[in-house]
N, C-alpha and C positions, 0 to 999 in steps of 0.2 A: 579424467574428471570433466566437468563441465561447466561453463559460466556464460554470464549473459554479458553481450559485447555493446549495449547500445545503454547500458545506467544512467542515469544524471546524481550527478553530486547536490543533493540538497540537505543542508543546514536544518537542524529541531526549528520547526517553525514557532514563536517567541510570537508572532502576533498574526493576525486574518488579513493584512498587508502580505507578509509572507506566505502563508495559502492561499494567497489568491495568486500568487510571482509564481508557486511552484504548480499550482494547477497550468495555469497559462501555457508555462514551458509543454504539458502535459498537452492540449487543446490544439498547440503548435504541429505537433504531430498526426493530428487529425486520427483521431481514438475511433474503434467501429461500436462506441458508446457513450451515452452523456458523460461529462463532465462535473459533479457535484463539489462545492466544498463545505464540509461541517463548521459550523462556529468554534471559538477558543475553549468553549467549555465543556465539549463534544457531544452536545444531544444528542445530535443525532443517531450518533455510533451508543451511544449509552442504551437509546430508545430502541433500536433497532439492530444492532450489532447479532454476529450469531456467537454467543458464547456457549460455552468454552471452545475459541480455536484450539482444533487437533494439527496437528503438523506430523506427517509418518515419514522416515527417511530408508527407501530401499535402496538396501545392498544384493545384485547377484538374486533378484527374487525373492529377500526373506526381507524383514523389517527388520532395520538394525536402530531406530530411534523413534521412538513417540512418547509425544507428550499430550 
């Protein structure tokens, strides 16, 4: 299998003090992209979001999960 070796442990953020701590750690790393944070109530993701996330999981070639 396979996994990502470089995660950070962040905690359901509970307030925009927190989105702003776990952006930061993000920024730290110097991203080849802005850095945005949504407010608590998530406009933005609401306004603009692309719904429905699909998510496909291949196995060997063939799709063995979507949602």
């Amino acid at each position: 299998g396979w996994a990502f070796t470089n995660n950070f442990d962040i905690n359901q953020h509970r307030s925009l003090e927190d989105r702003l701590s776990a952006a930061q750690i993000l920024v730290q790393k110097e991203p080849l992209c802005p850095v945005v944070v949504d407010e608590m109530n998530n406009v933005t993701a609401i306004k603009y979001g692309a719904l429905p996330e699909r998510l496909y999981v291949l196995q060997a070639g063939k799709v063995v999960y979507k949602v």
